[in-house]
N, C-alpha and C positions, 0 to 999 in steps of 0.2 A: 422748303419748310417740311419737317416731319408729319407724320398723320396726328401725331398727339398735338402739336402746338397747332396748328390748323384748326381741329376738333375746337381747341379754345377758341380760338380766335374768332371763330364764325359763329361758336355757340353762346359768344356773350357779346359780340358787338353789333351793333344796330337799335340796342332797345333806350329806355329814358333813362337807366340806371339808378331807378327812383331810391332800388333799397341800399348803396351804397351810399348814394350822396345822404340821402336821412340819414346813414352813422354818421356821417363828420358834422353835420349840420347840425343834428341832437348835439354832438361832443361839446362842439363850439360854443356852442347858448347855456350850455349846462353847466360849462369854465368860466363865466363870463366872459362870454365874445372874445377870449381869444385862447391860444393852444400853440405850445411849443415846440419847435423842428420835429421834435425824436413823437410827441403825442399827434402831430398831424399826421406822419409816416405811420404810426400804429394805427391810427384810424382809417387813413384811407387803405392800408391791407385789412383791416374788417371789412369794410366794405366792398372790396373786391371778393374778399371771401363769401358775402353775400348774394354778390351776383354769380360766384361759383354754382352755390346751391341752388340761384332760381336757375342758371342755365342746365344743370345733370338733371332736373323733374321738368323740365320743358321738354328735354329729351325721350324723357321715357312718355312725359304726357301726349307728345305728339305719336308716338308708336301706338299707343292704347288707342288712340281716338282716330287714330286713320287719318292724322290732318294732313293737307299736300304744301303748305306753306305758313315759314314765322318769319315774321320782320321783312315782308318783301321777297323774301326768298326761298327757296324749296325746304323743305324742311331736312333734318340733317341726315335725318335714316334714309332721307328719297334721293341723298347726292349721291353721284357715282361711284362705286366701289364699295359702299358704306352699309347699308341695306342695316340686316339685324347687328351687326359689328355695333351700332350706337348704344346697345343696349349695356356692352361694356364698357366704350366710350363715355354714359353717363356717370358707371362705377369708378370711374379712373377723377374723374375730373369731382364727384363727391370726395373720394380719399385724400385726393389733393387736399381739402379743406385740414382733414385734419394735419397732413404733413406740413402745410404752412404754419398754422397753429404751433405744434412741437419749435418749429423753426425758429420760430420768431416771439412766441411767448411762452416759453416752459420755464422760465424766473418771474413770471408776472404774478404775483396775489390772484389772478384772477383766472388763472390757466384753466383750472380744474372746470371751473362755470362756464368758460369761454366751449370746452367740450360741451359738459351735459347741455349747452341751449344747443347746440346744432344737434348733437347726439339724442334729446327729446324730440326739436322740430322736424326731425326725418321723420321718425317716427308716426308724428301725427297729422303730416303730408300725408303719409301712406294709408294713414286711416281714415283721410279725408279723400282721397285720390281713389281709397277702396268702394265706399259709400257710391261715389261719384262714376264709377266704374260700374259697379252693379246695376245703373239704370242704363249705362250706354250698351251693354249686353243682355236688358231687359228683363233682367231678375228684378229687379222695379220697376215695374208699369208706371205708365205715365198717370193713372188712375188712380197709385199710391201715391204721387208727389205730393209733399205738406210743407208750411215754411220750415217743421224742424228739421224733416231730410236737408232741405235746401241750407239754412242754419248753420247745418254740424257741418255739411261741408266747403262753406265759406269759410269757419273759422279754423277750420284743421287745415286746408287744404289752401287757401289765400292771405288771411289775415295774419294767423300764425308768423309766419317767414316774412310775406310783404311789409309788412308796419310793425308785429311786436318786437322781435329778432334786431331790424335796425335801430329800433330805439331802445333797448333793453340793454344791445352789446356795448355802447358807451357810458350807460349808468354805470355797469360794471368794470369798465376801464378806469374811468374816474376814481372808481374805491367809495359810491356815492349810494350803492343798491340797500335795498329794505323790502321787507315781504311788504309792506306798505305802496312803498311808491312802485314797483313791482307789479301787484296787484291794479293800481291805478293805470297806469303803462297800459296794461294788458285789457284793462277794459277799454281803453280809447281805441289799440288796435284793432278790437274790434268791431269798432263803429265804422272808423275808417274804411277797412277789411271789407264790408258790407257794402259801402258806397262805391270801392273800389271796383268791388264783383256784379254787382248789378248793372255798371256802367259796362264792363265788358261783355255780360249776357246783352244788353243792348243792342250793342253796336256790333256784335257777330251777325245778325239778324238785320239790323236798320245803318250798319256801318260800310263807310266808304273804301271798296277795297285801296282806295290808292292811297287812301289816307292809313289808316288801319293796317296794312300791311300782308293780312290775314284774311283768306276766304271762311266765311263762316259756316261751320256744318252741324251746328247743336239739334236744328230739326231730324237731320239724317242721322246724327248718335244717338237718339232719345235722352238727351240732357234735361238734368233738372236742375233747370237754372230759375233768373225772376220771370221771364214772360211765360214759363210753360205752369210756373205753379201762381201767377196772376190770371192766367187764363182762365185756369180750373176754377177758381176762385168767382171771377165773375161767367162763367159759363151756363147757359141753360142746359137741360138735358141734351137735348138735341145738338147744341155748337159740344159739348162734350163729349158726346159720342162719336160726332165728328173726330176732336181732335182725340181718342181715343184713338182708332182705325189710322191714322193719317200721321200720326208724330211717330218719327222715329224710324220711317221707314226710306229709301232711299229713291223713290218715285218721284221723279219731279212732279206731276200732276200733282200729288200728293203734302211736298214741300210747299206747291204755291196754293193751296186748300188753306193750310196751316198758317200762314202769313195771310190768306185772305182773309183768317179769322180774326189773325190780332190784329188786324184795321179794320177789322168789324169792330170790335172790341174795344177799337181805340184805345189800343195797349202805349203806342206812341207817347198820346197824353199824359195817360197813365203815371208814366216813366217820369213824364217833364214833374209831377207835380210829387211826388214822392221822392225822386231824389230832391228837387229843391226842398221838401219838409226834410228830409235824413240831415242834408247838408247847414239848414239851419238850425236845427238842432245839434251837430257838430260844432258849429261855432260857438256856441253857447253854452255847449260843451268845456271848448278848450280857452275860451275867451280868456285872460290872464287881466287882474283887478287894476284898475287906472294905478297908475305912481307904482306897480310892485317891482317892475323891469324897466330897463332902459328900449327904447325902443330903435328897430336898425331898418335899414332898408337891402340891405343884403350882405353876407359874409366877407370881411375882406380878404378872399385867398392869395396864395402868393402865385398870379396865373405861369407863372414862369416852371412850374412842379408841370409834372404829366401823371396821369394814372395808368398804372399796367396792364388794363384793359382798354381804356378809351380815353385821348384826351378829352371828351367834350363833359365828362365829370366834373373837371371843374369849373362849367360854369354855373354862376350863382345859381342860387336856390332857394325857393319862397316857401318849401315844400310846407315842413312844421315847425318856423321858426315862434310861430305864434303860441305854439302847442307848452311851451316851460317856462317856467322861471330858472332862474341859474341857481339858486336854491332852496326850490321846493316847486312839487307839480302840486296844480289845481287840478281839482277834481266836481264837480256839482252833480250829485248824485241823481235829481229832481230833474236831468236833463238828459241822462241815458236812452237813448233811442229805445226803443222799444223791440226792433227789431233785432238789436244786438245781445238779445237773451235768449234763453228757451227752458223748456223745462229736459229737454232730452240734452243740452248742452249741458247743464248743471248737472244732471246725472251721473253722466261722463264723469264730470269732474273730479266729483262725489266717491264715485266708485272706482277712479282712476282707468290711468292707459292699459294696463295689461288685464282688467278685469276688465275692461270694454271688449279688449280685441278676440280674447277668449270667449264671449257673450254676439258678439257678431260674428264670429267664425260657428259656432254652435247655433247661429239662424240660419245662416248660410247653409249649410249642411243641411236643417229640418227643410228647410226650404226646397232645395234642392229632391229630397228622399219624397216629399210630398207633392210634386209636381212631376214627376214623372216616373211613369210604369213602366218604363224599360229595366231590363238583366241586364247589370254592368261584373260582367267576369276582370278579376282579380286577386290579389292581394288583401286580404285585412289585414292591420294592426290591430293585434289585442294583447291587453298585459296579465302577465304571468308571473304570478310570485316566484320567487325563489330564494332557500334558505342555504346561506353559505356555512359549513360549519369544520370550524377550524380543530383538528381534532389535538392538534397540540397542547390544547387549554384542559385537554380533559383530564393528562397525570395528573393536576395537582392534587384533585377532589379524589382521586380512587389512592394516592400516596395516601394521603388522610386517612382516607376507609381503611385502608390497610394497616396502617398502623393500630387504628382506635380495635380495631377486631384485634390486635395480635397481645393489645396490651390487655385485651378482658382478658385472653388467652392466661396471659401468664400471672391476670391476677389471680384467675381459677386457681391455676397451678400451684401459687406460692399459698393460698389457703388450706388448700386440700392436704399438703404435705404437712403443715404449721398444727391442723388440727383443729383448727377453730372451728369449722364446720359440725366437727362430730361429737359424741359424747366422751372423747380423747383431748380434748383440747384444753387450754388451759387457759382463757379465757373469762370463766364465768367466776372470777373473781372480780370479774366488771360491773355484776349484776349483783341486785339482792334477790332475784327470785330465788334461786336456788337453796339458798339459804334459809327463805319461807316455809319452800315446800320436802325441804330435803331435814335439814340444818345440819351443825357441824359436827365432825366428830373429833371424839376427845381425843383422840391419836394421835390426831394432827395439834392441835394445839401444844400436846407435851413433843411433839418433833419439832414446835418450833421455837418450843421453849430451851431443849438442848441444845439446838442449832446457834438458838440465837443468847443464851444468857451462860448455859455451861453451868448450873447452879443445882444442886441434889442435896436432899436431907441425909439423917442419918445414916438411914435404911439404902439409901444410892440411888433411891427414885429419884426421876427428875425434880426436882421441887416445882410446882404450879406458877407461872407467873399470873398475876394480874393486871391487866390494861386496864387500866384505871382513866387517863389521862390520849386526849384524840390525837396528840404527836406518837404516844407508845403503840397507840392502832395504826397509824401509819407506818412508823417504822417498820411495824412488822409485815404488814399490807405488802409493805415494797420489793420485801424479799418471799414471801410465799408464792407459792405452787401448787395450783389451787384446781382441782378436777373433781369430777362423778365417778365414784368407783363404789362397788359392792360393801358393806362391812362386816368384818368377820365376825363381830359381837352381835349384829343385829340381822343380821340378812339381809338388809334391803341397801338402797342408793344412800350414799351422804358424800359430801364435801368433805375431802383428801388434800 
């Protein structure tokens, strides 16, 4: 067997496979109890692909937290040969997810959503995983821990993928999704999510290794899970400060202080009597109205199928058959757990993934600068404008300029020769000033009386015309030549 198909093998078999059987299970009750050849084969490769995803984040979850064993057995990064190699190993077998995807649904209506939900739930794994991360490396005191820490990363980091994801991906297989029943989905997941996560903070601490499979070490990572921020909660100063100094460190003295507290505490109890409240509150939750649904006692599969991960998939399942109608989910708004909110969860929301991650990466960082006085020699990143500038673009605007300067140029030119400018030009037949301050001289009138009629009295003077009528001023208008010139009867300027 190669190191790849091994890597699978091990890293998804052993567990209850809760979130794959939920897709077919959802599928099933959502068709009316039943689903045919070609939609069980789709469904149960969702579901496999389910447990793809939870097996590559178990991968990396166990490296981050130092665990020595999942499901019975060593953990994957701790088998022989393997070490930090798993870190890529988790890479290979998330990419998987989407190569099956392309594979097998890239004609499906639903291809595109079938990406963005795993392509969003990595996502906010990672920002629940990150959360979650910060107190196991004790950038969050145990002193910090509040239900919303604890909250945000139940619902990013378990709920998300565990319960929405399985029930979400066969709404939209079906062709049956709405921001409505979507929105409903996702608040149940969340209840779930909760009951799911506190049961396992539990039982890391009060669980039986041989049962559980899993040595528990939440005290030794500084986990903020339900007993450590129940503790806080009913704590005097003094068991406080205790478990202050005492959590999170890797002392066994230390470990069994910290356990000695929560049965002081009588966290045990605690536990019994809160999830039993969660849990009936869940039911009452998802209870479905007498007469809405037909009611089953288990899925009838065809046990003769196997799944490509494990056959024990298919066996029956009671998981959330309760949870739907086959057409339409119940919802009771009046029965929302309480604990399946927050106000730092709604924020998120609010202000979405990418301004969340930007917003905790920027505490991170403050955080960081403000808690320790040490010189860290390196590298900074800082940004620097820079103006590209394409000089190619610049002819057009200086062709322009050029030209606009070359054509004053040559209107000068053609004025200056034409005359219009000076007291030479001939022009000021345009104007009556001239004629105000100057007026005409008689010269002109009999030159253009010759010119223009050829008409003389006896004597062989010109004969005088009279413009009588404003066509005979124009006609003549049209053909005069008309300047400032000295006159020889008078001395001074007139119109020529």
């Amino acid at each position: 067997m190669s190191a790849s198909a091994l890597c699978l093998t091990e890293t998804t078999s052993g567990g209850g496979l809760l979130r794959g059987r939920t897709v077919l299970d959802a599928a099933w009750i959502l068709n009316g109890y039943t689903l045919t050849e070609r939609q069980t084969e789709d469904l149960m490769t969702l579901g496999c692909l389910t447990e793809l995803f939870n097996a590559a984040y178990c991968v990396w979850d166990d490296i981050m937290d130092g665990s020595a064993t999942r499901r019975n057995k060593p953990c994957w990064y701790r088998r022989e040969g393997v070490g930090l190699t798993a870190i890529n190993d988790g890479c290979l077998i998330r990419s998987a997810i989407y190569v099956v995807l392309k594979e097998r649904f890239r004609d499906h209506p639903a291809y595109q959503d079938f990406v963005e939900l795993f392509s969003e739930t990595a996502l906010r794994t990672e920002m629940g995983q990150l959360l979650d991360t910060m107190a196991s490396t004790h950038a969050l005191k145990v002193n910090q821990f509040t239900w919303d820490h604890y909250e945000y990363i139940v619902e990013n980091k378990t709920s998300n993928y565990t319960y929405y994801v399985p029930m979400a991906l066969p709404i939209l297989y079906l062709g049956i999704a709405s921001s409505k029943r979507l929105s409903e989905v996702y608040k149940a997941a969340m209840t779930l999510g909760l009951i799911f996560q506190a049961r396992d903070d539990f039982l890391d601490v009060y669980g039986d290794f041989r049962i559980t499979g899993k040595i528990g070490t939440d005290i030794q990572e500084n986990k903020c899970n339900w007993l450590s921020v129940t503790a806080l909660k009913y704590s005097n100063d003094e068991q406080r400060k205790l478990l202050e100094t005492c959590y999170g460190t890797e002392k066994n003295s230390d470990i069994v202080k910290v356990k000695a507290l929560f049965d002081q505490l009588d966290l045990a109890e605690k536990f019994r009597c809160c999830d039993q409240r969660v849990m009936g509150e869940a039911h009452d939750l998802f209870r479905v109205p007498p007469g809405s649904t037909k009611r089953c006692t288990s899925p009838r599969y065809d046990t003769t199928r196997t799944w490509s991960i494990n056959p024990s998939f298919m066996e029956g399942s009671n998981t959330i058959r309760w949870l739907f109608d086959y057409t339409s989910l119940t919802w009771n708004e009046s029965k929302v757990s309480a604990y399946a909110t927050s106000d730092t969860i709604q924020k998120v929301i609010q202000l979405g993934l990418e301004s969340s991650v930007q917003r905790i990466a920027a505490s991170i960082t403050k955080g960081l600068r403000d808690r320790s006085n040490e010189t860290a020699i390196g590298s900074v990143l800082v940004n620097e404008s820079y103006v590209y500038v394409s000089w190619s673009w610049i002819w057009p605007p200086v062709i322009v300029l050029a030209l606009t300067v070359l054509f004053l140029i040559l209107t000068v030119s053609a004025s200056r020769n034409d005359g219009s400018l000076g007291l030479e030009g001939n022009l000021w037949k345009n104007s009556t000033l001239p004629v105000l301050y100057h007026g005409l001289d008689e010269m002109e009138i009999h030159d253009q009386n010759e010119d223009s009629s050829g008409d003389h009295d006896r004597n062989g003077t010109p004969e005088e015309v009279q413009y009588m009528t404003l066509s005979q001023m124009e006609k003549a208008a049209e053909s005069a030549t008309v300047q400032l010139e000295l006159s020889p009867q008078t001395g001074r300027l007139m119109l020529r």
